[in-house]
Backbone as JSON Lines, residues from 0, in Angstrom:
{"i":0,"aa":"X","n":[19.95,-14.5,0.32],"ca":[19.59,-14.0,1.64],"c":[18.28,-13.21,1.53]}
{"i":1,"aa":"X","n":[17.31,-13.16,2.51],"ca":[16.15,-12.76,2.38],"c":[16.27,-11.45,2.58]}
{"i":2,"aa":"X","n":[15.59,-10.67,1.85],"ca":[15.47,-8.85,2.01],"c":[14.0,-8.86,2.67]}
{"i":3,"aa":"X","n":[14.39,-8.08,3.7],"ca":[13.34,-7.58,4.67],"c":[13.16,-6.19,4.61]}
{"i":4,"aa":"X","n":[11.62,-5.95,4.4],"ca":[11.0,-4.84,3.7],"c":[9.48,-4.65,4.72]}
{"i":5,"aa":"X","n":[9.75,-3.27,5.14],"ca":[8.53,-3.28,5.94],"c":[7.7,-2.14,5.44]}
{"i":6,"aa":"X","n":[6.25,-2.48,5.11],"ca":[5.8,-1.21,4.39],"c":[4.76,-0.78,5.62]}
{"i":7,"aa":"X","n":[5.02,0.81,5.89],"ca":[3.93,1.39,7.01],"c":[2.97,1.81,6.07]}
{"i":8,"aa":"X","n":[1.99,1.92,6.66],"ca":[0.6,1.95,6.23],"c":[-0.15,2.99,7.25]}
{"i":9,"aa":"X","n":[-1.29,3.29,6.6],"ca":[-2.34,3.84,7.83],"c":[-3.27,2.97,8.09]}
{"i":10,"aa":"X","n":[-3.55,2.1,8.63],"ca":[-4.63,1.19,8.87],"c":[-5.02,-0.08,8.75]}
{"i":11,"aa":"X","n":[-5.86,-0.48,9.07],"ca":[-6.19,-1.75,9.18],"c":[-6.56,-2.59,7.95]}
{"i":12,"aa":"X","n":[-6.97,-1.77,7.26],"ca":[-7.91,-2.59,5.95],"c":[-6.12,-2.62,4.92]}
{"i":13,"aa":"X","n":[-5.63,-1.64,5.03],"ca":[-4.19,-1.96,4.7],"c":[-3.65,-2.98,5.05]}
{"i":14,"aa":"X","n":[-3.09,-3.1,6.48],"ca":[-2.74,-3.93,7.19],"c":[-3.1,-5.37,6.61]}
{"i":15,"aa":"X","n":[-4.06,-5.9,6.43],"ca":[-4.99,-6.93,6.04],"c":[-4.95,-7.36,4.8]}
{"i":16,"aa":"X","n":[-5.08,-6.12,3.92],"ca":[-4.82,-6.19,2.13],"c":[-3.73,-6.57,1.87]}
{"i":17,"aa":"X","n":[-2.96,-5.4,2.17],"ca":[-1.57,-5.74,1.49],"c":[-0.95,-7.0,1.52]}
{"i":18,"aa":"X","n":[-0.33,-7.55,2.51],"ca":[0.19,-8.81,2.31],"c":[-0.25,-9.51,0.9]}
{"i":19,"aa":"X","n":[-1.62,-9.76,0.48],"ca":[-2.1,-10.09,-0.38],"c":[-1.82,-10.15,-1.49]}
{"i":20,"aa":"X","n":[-2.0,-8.53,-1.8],"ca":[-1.28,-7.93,-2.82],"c":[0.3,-7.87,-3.24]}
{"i":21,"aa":"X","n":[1.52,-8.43,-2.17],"ca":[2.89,-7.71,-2.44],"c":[2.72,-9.74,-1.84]}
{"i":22,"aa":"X","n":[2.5,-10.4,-2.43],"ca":[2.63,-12.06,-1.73],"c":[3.54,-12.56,-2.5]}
{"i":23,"aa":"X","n":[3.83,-12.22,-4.05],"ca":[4.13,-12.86,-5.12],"c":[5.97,-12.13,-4.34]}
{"i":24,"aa":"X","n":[5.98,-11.2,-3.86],"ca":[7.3,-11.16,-3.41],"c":[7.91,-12.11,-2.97]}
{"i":25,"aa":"X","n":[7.58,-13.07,-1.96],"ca":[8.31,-14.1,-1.54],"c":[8.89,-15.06,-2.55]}
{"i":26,"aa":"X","n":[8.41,-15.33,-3.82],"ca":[9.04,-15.65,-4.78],"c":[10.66,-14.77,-5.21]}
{"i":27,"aa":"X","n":[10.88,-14.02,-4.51],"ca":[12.05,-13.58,-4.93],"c":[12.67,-13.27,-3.88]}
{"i":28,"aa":"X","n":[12.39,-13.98,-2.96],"ca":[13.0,-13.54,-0.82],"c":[13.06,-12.54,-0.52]}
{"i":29,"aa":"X","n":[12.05,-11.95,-0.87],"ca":[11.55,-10.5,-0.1],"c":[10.6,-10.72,0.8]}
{"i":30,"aa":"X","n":[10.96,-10.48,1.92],"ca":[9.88,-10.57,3.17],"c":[9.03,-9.26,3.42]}
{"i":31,"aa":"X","n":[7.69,-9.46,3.12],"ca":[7.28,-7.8,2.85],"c":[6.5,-7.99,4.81]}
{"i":32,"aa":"X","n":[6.48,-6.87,5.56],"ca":[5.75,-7.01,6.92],"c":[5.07,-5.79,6.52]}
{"i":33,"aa":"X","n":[3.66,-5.39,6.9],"ca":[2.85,-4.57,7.3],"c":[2.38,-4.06,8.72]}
{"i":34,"aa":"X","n":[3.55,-2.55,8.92],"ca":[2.8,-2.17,10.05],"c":[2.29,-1.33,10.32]}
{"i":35,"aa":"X","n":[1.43,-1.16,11.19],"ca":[0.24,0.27,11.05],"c":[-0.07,1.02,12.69]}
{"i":36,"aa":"X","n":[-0.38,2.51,12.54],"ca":[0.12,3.37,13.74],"c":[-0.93,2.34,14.61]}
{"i":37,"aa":"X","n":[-0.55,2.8,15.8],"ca":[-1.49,1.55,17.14],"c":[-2.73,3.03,16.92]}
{"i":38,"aa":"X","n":[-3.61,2.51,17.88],"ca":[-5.04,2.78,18.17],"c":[-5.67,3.29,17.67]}
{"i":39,"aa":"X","n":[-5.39,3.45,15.8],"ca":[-5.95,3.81,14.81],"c":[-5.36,5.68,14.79]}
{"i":40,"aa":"X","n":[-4.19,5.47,15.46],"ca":[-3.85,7.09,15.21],"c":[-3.07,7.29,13.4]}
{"i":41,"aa":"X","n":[-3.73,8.96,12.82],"ca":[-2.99,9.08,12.05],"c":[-1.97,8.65,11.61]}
{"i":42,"aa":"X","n":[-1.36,8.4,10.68],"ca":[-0.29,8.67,10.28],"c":[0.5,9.56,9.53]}
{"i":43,"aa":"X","n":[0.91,10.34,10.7],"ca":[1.96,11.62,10.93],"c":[3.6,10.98,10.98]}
{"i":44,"aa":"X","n":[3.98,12.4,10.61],"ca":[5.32,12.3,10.99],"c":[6.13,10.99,12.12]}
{"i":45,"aa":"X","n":[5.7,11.81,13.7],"ca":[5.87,11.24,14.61],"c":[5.49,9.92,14.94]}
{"i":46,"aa":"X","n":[4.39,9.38,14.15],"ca":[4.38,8.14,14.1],"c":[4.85,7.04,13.33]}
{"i":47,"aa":"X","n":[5.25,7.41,12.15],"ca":[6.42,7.09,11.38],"c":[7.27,6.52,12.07]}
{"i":48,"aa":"X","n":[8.37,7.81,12.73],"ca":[9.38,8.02,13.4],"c":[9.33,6.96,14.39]}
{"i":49,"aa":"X","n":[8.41,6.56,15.07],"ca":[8.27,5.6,16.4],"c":[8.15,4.17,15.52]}
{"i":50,"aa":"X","n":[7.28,4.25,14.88],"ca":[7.21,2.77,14.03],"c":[8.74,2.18,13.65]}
{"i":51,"aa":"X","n":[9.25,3.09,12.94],"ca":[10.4,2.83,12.24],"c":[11.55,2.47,13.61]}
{"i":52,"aa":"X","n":[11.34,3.22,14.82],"ca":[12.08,3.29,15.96],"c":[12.04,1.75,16.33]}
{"i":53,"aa":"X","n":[10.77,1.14,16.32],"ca":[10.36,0.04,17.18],"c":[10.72,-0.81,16.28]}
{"i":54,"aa":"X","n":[10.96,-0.92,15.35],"ca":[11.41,-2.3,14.55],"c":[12.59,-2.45,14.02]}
{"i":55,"aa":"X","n":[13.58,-1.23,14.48],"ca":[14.91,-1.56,14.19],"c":[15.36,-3.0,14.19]}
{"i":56,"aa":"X","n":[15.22,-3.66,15.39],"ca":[16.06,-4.81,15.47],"c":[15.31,-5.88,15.81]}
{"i":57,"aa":"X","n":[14.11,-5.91,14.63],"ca":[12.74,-6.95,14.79],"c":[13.2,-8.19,13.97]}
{"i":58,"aa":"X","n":[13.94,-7.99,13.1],"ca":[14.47,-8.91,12.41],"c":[15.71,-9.93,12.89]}
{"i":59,"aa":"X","n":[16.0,-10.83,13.55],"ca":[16.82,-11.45,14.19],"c":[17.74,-10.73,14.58]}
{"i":60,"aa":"X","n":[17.57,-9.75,15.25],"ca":[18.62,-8.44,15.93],"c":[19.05,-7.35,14.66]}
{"i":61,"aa":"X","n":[18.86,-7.83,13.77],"ca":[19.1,-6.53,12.83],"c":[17.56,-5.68,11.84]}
{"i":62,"aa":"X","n":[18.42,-4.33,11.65],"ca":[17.36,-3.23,11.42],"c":[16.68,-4.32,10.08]}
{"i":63,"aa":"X","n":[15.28,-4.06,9.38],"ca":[14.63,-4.59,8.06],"c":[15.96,-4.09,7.19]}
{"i":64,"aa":"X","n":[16.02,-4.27,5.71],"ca":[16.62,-3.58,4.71],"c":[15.95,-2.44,4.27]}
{"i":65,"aa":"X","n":[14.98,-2.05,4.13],"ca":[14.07,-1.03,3.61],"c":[12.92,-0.84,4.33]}
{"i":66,"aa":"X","n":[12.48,0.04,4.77],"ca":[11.23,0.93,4.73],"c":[10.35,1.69,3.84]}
{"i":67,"aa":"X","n":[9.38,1.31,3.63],"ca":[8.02,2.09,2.94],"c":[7.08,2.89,3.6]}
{"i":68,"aa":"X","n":[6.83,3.84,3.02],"ca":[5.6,4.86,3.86],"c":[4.93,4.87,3.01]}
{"i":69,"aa":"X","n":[3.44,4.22,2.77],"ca":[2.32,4.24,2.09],"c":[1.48,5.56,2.55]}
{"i":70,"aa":"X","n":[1.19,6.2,1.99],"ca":[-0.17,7.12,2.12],"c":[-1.2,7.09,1.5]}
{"i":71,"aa":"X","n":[-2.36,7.57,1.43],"ca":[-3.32,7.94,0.68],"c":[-3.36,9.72,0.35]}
{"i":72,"aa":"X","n":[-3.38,9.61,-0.8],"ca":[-3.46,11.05,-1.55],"c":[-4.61,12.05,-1.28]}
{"i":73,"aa":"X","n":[-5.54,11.2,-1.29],"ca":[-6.53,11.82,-0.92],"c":[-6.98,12.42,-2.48]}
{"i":74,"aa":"X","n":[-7.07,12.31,-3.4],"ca":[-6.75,13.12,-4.57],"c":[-5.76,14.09,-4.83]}
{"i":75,"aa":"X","n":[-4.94,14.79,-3.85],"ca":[-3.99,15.81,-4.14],"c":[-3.23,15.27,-4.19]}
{"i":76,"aa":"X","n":[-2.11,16.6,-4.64],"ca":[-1.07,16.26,-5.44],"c":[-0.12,15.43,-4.68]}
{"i":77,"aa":"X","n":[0.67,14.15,-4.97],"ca":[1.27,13.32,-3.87],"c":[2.43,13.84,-3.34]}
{"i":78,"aa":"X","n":[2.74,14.81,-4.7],"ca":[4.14,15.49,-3.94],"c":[3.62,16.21,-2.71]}
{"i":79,"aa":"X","n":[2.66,17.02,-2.91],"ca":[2.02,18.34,-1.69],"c":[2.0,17.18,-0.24]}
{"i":80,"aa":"X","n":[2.04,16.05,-0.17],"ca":[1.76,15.19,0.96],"c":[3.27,14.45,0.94]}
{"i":81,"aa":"X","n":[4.02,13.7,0.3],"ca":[4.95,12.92,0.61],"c":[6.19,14.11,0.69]}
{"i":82,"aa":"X","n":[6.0,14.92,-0.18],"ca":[7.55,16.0,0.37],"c":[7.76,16.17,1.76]}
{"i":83,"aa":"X","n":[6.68,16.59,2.42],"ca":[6.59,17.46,3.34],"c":[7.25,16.13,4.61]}
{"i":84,"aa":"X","n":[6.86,15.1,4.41],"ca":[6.81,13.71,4.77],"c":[8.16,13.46,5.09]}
{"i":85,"aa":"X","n":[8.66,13.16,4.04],"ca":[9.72,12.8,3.72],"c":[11.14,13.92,4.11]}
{"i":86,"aa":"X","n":[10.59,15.04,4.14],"ca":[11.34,16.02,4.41],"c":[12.0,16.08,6.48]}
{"i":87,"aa":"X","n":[10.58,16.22,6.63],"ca":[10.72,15.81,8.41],"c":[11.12,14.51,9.19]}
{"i":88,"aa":"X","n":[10.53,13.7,8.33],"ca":[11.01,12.1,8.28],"c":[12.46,12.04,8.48]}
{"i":89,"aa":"X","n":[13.36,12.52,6.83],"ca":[14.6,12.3,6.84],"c":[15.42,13.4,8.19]}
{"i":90,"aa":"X","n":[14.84,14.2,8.83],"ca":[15.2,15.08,9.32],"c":[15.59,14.52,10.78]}
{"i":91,"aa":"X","n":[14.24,13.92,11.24],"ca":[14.07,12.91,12.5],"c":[15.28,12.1,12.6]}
{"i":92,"aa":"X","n":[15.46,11.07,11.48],"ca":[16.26,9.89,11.44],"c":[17.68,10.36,11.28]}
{"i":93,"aa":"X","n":[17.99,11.59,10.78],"ca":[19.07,11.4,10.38],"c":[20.12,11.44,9.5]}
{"i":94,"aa":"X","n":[21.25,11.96,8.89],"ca":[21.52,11.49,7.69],"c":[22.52,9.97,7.66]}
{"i":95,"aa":"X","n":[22.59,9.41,9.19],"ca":[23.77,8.37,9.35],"c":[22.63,7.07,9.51]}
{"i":96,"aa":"X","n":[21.04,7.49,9.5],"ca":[20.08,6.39,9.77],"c":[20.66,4.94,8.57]}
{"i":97,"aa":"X","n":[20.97,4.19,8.83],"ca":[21.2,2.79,7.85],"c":[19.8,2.19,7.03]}
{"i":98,"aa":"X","n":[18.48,1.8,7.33],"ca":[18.09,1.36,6.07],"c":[17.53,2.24,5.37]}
{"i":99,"aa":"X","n":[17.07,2.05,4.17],"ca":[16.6,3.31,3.11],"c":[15.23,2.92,3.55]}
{"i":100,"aa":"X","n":[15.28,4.49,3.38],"ca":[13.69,5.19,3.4],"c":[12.61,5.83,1.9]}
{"i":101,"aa":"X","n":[11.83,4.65,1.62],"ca":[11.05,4.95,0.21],"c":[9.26,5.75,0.95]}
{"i":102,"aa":"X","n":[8.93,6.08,-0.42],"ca":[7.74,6.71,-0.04],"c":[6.82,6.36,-1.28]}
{"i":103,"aa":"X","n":[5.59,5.72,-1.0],"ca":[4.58,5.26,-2.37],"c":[3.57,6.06,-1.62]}
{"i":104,"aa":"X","n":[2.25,5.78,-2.71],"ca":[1.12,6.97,-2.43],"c":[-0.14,5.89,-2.98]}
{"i":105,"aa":"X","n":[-0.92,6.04,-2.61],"ca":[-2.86,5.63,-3.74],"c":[-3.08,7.0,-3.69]}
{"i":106,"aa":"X","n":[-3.33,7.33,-4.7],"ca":[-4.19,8.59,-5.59],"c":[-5.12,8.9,-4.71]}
{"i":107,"aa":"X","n":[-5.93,7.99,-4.27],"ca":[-7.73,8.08,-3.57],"c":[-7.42,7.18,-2.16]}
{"i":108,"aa":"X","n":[-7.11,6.09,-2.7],"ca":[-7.49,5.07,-1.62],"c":[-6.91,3.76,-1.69]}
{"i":109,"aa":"X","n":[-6.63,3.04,-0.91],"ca":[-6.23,1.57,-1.72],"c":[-7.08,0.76,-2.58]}
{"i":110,"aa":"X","n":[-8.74,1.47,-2.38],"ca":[-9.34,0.61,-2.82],"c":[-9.72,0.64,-4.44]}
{"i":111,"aa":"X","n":[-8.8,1.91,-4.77],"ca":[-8.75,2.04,-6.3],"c":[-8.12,0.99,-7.21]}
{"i":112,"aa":"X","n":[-7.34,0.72,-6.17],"ca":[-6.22,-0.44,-6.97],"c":[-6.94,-1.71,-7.07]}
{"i":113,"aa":"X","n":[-8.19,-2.16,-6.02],"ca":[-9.08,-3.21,-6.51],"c":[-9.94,-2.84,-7.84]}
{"i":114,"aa":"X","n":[-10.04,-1.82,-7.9],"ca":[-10.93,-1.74,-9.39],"c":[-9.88,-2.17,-10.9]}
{"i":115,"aa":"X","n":[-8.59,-2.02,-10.03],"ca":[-8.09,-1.85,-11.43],"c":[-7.93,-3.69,-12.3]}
{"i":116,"aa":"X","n":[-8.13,-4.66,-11.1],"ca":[-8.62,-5.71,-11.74],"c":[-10.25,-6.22,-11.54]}
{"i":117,"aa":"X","n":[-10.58,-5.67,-12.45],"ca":[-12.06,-5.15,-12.59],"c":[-12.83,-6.44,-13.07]}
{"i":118,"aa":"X","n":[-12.69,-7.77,-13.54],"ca":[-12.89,-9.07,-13.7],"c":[-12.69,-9.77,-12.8]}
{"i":119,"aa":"X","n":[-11.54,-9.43,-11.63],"ca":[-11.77,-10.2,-10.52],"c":[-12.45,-9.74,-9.48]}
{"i":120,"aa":"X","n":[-12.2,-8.64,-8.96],"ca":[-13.53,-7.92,-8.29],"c":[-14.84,-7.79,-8.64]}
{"i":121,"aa":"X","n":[-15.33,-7.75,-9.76],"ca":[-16.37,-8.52,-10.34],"c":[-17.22,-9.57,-9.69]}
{"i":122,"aa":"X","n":[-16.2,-10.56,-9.8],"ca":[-16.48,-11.92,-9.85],"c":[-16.51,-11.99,-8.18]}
{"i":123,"aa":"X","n":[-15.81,-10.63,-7.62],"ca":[-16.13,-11.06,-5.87],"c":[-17.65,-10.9,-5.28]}
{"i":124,"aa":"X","n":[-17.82,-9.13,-6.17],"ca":[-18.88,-8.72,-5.76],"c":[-19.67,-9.46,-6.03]}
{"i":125,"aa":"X","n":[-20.25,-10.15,-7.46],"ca":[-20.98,-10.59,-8.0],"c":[-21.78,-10.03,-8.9]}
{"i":126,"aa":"X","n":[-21.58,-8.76,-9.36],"ca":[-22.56,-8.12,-10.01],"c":[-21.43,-6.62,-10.84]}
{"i":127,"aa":"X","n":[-21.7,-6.44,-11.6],"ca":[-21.26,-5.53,-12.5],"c":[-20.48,-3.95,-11.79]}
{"i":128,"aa":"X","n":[-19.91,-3.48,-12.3],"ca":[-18.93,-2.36,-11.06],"c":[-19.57,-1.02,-11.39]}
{"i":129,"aa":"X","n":[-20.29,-1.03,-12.32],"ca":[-21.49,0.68,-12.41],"c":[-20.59,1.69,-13.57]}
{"i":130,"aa":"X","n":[-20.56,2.59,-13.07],"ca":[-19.79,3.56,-13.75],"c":[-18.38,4.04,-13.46]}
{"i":131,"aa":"X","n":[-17.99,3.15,-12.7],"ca":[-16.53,3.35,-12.5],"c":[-15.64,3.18,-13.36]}
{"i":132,"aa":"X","n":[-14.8,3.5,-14.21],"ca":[-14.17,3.66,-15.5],"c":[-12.49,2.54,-14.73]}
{"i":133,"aa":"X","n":[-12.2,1.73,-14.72],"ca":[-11.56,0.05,-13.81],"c":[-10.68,0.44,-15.14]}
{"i":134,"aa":"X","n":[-10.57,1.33,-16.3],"ca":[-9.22,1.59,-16.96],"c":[-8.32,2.38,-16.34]}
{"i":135,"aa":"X","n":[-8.55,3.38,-15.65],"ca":[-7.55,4.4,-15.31],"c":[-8.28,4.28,-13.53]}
{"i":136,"aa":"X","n":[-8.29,3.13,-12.7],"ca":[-8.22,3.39,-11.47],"c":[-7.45,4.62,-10.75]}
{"i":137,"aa":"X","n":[-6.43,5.1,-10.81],"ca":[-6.0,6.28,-9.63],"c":[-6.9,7.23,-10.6]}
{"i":138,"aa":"X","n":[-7.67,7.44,-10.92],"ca":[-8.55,8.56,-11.31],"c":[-9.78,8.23,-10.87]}
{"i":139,"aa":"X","n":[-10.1,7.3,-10.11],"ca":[-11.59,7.33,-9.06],"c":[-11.41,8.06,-8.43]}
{"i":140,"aa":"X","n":[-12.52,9.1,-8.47],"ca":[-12.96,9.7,-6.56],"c":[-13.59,8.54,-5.76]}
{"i":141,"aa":"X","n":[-12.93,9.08,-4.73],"ca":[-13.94,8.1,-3.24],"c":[-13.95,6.42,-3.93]}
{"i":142,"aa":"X","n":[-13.27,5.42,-4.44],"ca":[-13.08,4.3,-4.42],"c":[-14.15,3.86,-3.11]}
{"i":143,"aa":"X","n":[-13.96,4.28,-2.34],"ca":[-13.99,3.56,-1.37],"c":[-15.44,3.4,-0.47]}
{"i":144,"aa":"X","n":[-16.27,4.75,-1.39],"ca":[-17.55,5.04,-1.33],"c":[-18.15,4.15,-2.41]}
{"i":145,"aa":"X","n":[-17.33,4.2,-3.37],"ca":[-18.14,2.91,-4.99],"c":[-18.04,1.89,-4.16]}
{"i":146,"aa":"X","n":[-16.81,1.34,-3.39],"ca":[-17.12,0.04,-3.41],"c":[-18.38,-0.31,-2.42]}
{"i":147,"aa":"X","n":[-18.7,0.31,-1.57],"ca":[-19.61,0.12,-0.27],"c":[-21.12,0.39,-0.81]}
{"i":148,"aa":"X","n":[-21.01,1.3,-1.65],"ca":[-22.46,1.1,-2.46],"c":[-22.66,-0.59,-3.52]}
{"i":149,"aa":"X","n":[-21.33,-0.86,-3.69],"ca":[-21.17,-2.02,-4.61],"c":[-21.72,-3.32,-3.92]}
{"i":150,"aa":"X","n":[-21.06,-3.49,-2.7],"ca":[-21.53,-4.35,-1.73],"c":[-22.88,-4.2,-1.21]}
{"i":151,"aa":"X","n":[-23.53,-3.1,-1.31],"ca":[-25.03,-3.29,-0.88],"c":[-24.89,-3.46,0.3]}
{"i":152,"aa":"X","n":[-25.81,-4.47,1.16],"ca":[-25.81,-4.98,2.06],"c":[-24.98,-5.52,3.11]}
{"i":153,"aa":"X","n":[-23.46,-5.94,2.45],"ca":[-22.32,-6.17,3.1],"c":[-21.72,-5.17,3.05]}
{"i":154,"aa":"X","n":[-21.24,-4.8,4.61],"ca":[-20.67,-4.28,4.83],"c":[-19.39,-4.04,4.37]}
{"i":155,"aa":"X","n":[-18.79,-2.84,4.27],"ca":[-17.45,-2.83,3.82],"c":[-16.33,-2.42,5.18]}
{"i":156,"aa":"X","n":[-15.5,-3.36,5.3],"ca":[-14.6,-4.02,6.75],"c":[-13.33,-4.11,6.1]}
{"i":157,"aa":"X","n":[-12.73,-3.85,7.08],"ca":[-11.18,-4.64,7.07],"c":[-10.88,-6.08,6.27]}
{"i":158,"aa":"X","n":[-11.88,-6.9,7.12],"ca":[-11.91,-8.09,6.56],"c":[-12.29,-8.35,5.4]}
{"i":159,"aa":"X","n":[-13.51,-7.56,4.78],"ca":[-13.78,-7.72,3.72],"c":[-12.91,-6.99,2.6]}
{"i":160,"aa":"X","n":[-12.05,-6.09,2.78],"ca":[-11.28,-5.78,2.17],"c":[-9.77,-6.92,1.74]}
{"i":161,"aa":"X","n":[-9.84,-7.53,2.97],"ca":[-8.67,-8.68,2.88],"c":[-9.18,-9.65,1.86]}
{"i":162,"aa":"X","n":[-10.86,-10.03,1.61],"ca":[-10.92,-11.26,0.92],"c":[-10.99,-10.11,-0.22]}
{"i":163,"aa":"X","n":[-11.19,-9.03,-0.73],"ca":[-11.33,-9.12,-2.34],"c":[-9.76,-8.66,-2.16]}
{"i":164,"aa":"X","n":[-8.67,-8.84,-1.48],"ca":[-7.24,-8.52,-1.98],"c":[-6.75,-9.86,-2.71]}
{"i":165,"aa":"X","n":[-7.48,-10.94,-1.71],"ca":[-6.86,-12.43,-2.27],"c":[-7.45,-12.93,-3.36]}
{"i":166,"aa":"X","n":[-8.56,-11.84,-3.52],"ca":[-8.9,-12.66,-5.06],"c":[-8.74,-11.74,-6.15]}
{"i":167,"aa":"X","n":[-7.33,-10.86,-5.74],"ca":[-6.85,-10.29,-6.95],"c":[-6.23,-10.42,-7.28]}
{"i":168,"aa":"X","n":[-5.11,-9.94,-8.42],"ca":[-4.38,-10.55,-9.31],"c":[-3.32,-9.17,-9.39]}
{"i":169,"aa":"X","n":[-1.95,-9.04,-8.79],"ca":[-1.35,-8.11,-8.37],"c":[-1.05,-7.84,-9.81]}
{"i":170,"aa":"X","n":[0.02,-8.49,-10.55],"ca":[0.11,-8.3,-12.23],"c":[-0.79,-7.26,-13.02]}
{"i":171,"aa":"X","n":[-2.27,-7.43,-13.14],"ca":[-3.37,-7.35,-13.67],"c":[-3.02,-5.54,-12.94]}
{"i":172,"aa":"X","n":[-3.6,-5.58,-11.94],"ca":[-3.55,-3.9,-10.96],"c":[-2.3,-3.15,-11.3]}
{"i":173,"aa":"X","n":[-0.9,-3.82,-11.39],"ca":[0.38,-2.83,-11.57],"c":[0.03,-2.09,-13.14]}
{"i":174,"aa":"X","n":[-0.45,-3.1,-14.25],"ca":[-0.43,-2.99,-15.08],"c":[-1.82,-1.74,-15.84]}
{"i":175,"aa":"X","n":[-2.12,-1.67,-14.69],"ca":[-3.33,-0.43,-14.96],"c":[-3.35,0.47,-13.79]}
{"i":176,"aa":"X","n":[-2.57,0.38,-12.64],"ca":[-2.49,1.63,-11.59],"c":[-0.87,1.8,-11.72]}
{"i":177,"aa":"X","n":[-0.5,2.94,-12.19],"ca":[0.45,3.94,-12.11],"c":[1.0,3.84,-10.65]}
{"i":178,"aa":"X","n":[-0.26,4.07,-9.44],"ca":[0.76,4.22,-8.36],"c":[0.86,3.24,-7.38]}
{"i":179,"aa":"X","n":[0.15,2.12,-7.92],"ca":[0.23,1.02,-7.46],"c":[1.41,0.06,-8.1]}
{"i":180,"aa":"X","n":[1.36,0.43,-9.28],"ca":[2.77,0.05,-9.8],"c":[4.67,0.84,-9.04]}
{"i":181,"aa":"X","n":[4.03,2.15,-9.1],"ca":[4.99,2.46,-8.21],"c":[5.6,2.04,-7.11]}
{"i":182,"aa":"X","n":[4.74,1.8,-5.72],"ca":[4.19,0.96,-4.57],"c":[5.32,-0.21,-4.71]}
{"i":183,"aa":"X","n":[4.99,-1.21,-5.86],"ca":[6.08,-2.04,-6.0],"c":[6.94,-1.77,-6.07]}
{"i":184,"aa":"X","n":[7.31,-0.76,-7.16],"ca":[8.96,-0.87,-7.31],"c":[9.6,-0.32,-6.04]}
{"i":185,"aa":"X","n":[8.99,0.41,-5.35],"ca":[9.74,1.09,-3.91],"c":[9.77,-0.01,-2.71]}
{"i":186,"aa":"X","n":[9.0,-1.14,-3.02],"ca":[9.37,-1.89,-2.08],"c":[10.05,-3.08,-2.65]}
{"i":187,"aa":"X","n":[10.65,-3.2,-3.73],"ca":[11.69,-3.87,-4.26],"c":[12.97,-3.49,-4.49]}
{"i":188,"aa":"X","n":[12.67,-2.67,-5.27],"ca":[14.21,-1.76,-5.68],"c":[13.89,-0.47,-5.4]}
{"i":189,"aa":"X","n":[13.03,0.17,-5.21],"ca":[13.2,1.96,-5.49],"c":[12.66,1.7,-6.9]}
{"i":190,"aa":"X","n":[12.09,3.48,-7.62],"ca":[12.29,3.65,-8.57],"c":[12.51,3.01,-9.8]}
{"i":191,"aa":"X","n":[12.43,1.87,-10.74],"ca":[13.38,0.8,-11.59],"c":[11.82,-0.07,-11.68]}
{"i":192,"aa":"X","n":[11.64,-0.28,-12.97],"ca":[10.73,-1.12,-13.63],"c":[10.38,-2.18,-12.71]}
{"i":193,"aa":"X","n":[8.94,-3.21,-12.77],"ca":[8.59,-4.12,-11.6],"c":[8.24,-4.94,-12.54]}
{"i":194,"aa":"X","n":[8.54,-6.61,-13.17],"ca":[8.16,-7.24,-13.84],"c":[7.56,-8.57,-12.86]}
{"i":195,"aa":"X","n":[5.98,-9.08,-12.3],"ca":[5.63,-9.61,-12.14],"c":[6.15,-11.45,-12.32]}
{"i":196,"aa":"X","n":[6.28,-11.21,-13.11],"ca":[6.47,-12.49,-14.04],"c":[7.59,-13.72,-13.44]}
């Protein structure tokens, strides 16, 4: 039976990426959906709360199996941002709410987790990645400033964020981002090792 897994996000270039990245799930009937607050509002508490509200019974009349709350860290500490989260979150819903509620983080940005396959992003940009150290991705500042200087001339978009997701290699990224590896396991099992393979 297919497990339905919806990961919230803040945004569009999320929205767009991810699928990409979490694709190799359907190999194991996990239906991953990406949804993100409407008119580019934060993602707060309260919008959580409404997201999660509106898709109870999106799935052929029944709630998803799991929920994800993606954030960006911003560099701080992920606990100082997902406690507080998670705290009001569980508070909103409930303790009788039915599907489980996980919480993943990017260190910086999502777009750290493209460096971390640093041969295929490479090969998108076309030209060499500078001084960005593509071993320990969640330790970039501003990802997201390297990559837009990287691109030069092209703009850095939503869309363009979607094509260097498809020409990455999810395996390759778990295996060098910590919290991108995390990311997976919370939208598979929770917590518990993620073997690609």
């Amino acid at each position: 039976m297919t497990k339905h897994v919806v990961v919230i996000a803040s945004g569009e270039t999320e929205r767009r990426a991810l699928p990409h990245l979490l694709a190799h799930f359907r190999d194991r009937d996990i239906d991953v959906t990406v949804r993100i607050p409407p008119g580019n509002r934060p993602l707060r508490v309260s919008v959580a709360y409404s997201l999660i509200q509106s898709l109870l019974y999106d799935f052929d009349g029944f709630p998803p199996d799991k929920y994800v709350i993606l954030v960006d860290a911003d560099g701080q500490d992920p606990d100082d941002i997902l406690g507080p989260l998670r705290v009001e979150l569980s508070n909103r819903l409930g303790s009788g709410f039915g599907p489980s509620v996980q919480y993943a983080y990017a260190q910086w940005h999502l777009e750290s987790w493209y460096f971390a396959d640093a041969a295929n992003l490479r090969d998108y940009i076309g030209r060499a990645l500078g001084s960005v150290d593509a071993s320990s991705p969640d330790e970039i500042q501003n990802p997201k400033l390297h990559l837009k200087h990287l691109l030069g001339d092209n703009f850095y978009t939503a869309l363009i964020s979607e094509e260097i997701a498809q020409s990455l290699n999810a395996q390759t990224i778990s295996s060098r981002s910590p919290s991108f590896n995390r990311f997976l396991q919370e939208v598979e099992n929770g917590p518990s090792p993620v073997s690609l393979e």
